[in-house]
Steps between C-alpha positions, in 0.01 A plus 500: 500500500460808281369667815823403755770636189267860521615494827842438452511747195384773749784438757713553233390799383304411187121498413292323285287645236299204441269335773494153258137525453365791365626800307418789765747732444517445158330711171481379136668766213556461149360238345230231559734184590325264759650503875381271749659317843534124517708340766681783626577634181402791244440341186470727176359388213563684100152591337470561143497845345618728776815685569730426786324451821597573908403401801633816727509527830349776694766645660767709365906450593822652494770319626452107548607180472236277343516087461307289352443161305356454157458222258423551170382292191861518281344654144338796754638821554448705881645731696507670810403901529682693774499870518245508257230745481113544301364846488261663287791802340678220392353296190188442615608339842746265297719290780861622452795442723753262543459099442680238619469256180417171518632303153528163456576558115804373357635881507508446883401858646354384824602714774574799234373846591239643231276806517193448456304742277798757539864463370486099423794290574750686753690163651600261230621152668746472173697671745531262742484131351494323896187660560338373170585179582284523863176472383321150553268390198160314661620537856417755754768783490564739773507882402663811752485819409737737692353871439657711724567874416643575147645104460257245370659117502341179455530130592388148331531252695807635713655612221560881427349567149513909463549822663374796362594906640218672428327765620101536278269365727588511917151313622204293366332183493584127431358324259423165369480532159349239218648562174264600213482146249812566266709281337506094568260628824136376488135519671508350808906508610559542871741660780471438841651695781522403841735604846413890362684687812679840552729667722509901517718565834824500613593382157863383437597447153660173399883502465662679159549208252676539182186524230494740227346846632290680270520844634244804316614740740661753286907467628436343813683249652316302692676343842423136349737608181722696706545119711562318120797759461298727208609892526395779310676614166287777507365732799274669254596864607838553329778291292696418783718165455433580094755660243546518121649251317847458430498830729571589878231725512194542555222439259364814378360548139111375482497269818315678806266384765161637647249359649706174609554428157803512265424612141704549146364767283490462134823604324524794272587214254802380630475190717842388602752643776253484819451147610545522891661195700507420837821587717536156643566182325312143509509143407286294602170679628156561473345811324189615560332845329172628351519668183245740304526576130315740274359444128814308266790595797779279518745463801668218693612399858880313400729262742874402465560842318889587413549794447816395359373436200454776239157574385568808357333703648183335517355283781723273707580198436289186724233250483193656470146458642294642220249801564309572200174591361466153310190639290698845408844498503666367121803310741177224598554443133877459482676198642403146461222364593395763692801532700478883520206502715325578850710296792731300253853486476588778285612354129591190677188285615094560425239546853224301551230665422230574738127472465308810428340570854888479667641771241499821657343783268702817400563753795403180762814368715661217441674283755836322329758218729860453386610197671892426453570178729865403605517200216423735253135420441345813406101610494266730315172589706239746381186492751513244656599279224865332364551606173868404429709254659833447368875388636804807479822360405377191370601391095149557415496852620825563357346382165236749546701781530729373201209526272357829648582881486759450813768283316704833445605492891663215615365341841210684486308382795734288613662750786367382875404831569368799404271839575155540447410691207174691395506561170364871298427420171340854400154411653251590796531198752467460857643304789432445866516234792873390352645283752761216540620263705816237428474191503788317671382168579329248225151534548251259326426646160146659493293326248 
């Protein structure tokens, strides 16, 4: 049986990388887990007292589709290494690359794209709560990997989970990996693969689908975003599509670009008058930028501006994503309940906060998602995670704003569209990859 489906693999242009008996083809990195092959499948086993552990195939690729099946005991954590790489200039001949998790925790990352020993998490399924849902706890669960140029997607079960743009690593091995013991994880916890098979020819992506893209190349647009309806804000060589607030010019004190990124300088001490806003308006969209501050900087990427209200002279008037140096800026302090800082809803409603290893450090980029759907539902995300959820128009946001700095201007958030604004508050702060797309159906909420 396994024997008459090689053949039919081959006819179709795949070929397996496991014979179902032995591991030829195979080498053991890392750490010291146990692998062995029982009826047609790999079986790895988690050993006591040793770090994460691979089972790497021989050959190196580039572009491929890979398949395979796993099951895996439901308090273990995997993952699958593609493009991944062990040599001796990096860290001792650490494994590093990109992973295909495998999660059956109740956070439900299974299909999410990490990197191993490198940059950590890079694909988040928060993002895309359909895919979360895919994996199968104590049942075999199909896996497809789809890397194929700069555009990295993945599959549980049939159903898309994340697609990554990225550009670090172009070729290396796969991997099997057992997870060091962590956690509810114990001696003696298993994951078996099995149907391990690859296709590297005449590859033809799968169709576009409508998943969150998580896109590092610096103000790209990738073809898959370009089909969702995103477009760049920013072509990160000039201000084009940009102007000054309550202004028909163009920007000009502070903002300039170089390098494909858009910076403010720090004020001479005054920090009102150059907030630039986009020349178009929106309603219900998605926003999508990366942001960069420097030590105590405060700034601010606002929606549903109107510039008919009076600020005088200081920034314009909108809802505001907060960007601030939480640890050294005084406004963190200011508020309620912390309503004042990193990705809230400026003086209006407090982020979640994330855990330690998602915050980005000081001069690091930051990836931030306004979502604005057409019922008003609105969204906070700040790498990969949603940090405010809350509904425009409704009495409870109208109480917020009653009780908050904004109850001078009547409606305040309450037109149904409005520029984009980036705000200069007197500090050093940087944008890039700002990019937008509207949003003219009702999509399904992401989670």
């Amino acid at each position: 049986m396994l024997f008459s489906s090689l053949v039919f693999a081959e006819k179709d242009g795949w070929t397996s990388l496991f014979d179902g008996k032995t591991l030829n083809g195979w080498n053991q990195r890392g750490g010291q887990a146990k692998y062995r092959v029982e009826n047609g499948e790999i079986i790895g086993t988690t050993v006591a007292n040793t770090p994460n552990s691979f089972l790497c195939t021989n050959e190196e690729y580039g572009d491929f589709i890979l398949e395979l099946q796993l099951l895996v005991d439901d308090k273990m954590n995997s993952g699958i290494q593609f493009r991944s790489l062990s040599r001796p200039d990096y860290q001792e001949v650490r494994v590093h690359g990109y992973q295909m998790e495998v999660d059956p925790s109740q956070r439900a990352w299974s299909g999410g794209i990490y990197d191993e020993g490198r940059r950590d998490w890079l694909y988040i399924p928060n993002l895309n709560p359909a895919g979360k849902r895919a994996f199968r706890h104590n049942e075999w669960n199909t896996y497809r990997i789809e890397a194929i140029g700069n555009s990295l997607r993945t599959w549980v079960n049939g159903v898309p989970v994340a697609h990554l743009i990225d550009d670090m690593t172009a070729k290396g091995f796969i991997a099997l990996q057992v997870h060091a013991i962590n956690g509810q994880m114990t001696e003696g916890m298993e994951v078996r693969w099995r149907k391990i098979r690859i296709k590297t020819k005449d590859l033809v992506p799968s169709p576009f689908d409508q998943i969150a893209v998580v896109n590092l190349l610096p103000n790209h647009v990738s073809e898959s975003e370009k089909a969702q309806g995103f477009k760049p804000l920013f072509n990160g060589k000039d201000l084009q599509g940009w102007r000054g607030v309550h202004s028909s010019d163009k920007p000009g004190m502070r903002w300039a670009v170089a390098d494909g990124v858009l910076t403010v300088s720090p004020s001479d001490g005054s920090e009102t008058g150059n907030d630039i806003v986009t020349t178009e308006q929106y309603s219900a969209f998605e926003l999508v930028f990366e942001f960069k501050l420097t030590e105590g900087a405060n700034s601010g990427v606002k929606y549903f501006v109107n510039e008919a209200f009076d600020s005088g002279g200081k920034s314009g008037i909108g809802l505001e994503f907060q960007v601030l140096d939480d640890e050294r800026h005084p406004d963190a302090k200011q508020g309620v309940v912390g309503n004042r800082t990193l990705g809230s809803l400026y003086d209006l409603i407090p982020s979640e906060k994330l855990e330690q290893r998602f915050q980005r450090k000081i001069g690091e980029w930051n990836q931030g998602r306004i979502v604005v759907y057409p019922n008003n539902l609105v969204q906070h995300w700040l790498n990969g995670f949603k940090v405010v959820e809350y509904e425009r128009k409704s009495n409870i946001f109208k109480a917020l704003v009653a009780r908050s700095k904004y109850q001078v201007w009547e409606g305040f958030g309450m037109n149904d569209a409005g520029p984009i604004l980036l705000q200069d508050h007197g500090d050093r702060v940087s944008y890039r990859s700002v990019k937008i797309r509207p949003l003219v159906a009702n999509p399904t909420p992401c989670e």
